[in-house]
FINU-932777 format. One record per residue (C-alpha): residue number from 1; residue in one letter; x, y, z. Coordinates in steps of 0.1 Angstrom, whole numbers. Example, Ala and Ser with C-alpha at 12.3 -4.5 7.8 and 13.67 -1.06 7.14 Angstrom:
{1,'A',{123,-45,78}},
{2,'S',{137,-11,71}},
//
This chain:
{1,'X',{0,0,0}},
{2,'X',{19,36,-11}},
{3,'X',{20,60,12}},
{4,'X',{7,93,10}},
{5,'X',{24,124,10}},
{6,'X',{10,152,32}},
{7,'X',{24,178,55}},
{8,'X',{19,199,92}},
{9,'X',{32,229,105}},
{10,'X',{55,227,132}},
{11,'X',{76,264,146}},
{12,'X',{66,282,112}},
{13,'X',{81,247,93}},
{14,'X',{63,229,68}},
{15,'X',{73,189,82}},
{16,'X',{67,170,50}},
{17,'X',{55,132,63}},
{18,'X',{46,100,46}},
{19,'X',{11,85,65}},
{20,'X',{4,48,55}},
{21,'X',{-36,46,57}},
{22,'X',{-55,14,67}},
{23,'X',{-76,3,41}},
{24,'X',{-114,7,44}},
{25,'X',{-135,34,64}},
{26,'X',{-133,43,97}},
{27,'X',{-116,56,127}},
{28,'X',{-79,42,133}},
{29,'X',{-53,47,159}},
{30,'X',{-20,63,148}},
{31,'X',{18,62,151}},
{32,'X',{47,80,141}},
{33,'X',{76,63,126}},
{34,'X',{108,81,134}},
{35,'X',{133,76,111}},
{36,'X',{169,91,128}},
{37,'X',{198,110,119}},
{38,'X',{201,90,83}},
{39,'X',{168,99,76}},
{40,'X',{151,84,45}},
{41,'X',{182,74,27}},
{42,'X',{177,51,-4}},
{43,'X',{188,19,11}},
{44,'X',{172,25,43}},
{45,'X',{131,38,30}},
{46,'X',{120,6,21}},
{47,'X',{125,-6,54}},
{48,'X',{109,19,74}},
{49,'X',{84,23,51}},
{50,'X',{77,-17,53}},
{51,'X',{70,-11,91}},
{52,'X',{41,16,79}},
{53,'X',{26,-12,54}},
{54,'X',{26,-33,80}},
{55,'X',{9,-11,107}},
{56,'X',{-17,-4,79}},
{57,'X',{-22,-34,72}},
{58,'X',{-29,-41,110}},
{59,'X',{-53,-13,111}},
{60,'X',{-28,13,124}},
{61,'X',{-21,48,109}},
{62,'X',{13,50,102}},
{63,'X',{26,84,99}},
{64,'X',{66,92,86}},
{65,'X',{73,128,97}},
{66,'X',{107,139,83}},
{67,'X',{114,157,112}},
{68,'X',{150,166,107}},
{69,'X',{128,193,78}},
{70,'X',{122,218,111}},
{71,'X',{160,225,113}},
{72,'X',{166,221,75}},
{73,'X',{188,196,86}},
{74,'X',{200,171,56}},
{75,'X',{203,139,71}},
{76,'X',{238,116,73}},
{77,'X',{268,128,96}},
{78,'X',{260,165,96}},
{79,'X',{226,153,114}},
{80,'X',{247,134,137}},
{81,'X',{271,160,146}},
{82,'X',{243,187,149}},
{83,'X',{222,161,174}},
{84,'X',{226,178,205}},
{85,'X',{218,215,191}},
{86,'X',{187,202,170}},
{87,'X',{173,173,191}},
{88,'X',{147,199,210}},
{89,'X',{132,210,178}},
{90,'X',{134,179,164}},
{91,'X',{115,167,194}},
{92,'X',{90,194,191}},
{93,'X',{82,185,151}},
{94,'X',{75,146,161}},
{95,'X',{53,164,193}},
{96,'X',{32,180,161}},
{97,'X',{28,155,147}},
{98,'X',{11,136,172}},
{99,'X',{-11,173,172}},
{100,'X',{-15,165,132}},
{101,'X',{-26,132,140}},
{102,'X',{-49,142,171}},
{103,'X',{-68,169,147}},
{104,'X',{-74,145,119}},
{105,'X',{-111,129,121}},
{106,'X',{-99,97,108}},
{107,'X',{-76,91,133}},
{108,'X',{-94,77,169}},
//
């Protein structure tokens, strides 16, 4: 199941975020997938976004925020070095996107 791209606003920052949707109608719980300092690198997306399949498929909203987006961050080493600095507002991004989530009528 593909995920679909939408977005929140977190500090002024537009947090893009993959959400994997159950199939069917209804209300669903939610989750966010966090993906670390390494982001959504090439080899490492299909995984993460195999965990969001597989919530959707269990009848979980599974939402990706790219986080690291609220400190224009690019993900790798420089994330890693900056970690300590950028953490907070990293932090504060995955807090909106529980907000997102909370405001979204499809979500119980």
């Amino acid at each position: 199941m593909p995920a679909s791209s939408e977005h929140y606003i977190s500090h002024a920052h537009r947090i893009e975020s993959d959400v994997f949707r159950p199939s069917g109608s209804g209300r669903h719980p939610a989750c966010l997938i966090l993906h670390g300092t390494f982001g959504l690198h090439p080899e490492l997306k299909a995984d993460l976004f195999s965990f969001g399949e597989a919530l959707a498929d269990a009848g979980i909203v599974a939402i990706v925020p790219h986080y690291l987006d609220r400190t224009r961050t690019p993900p790798g080493l420089i994330a890693g070095e900056v970690l300590t600095k950028c953490l907070p507002d990293w932090v504060s991004a995955c807090a909106d996107g529980m907000l997102f989530a909370a405001h979204d009528s499809r979500i119980a």
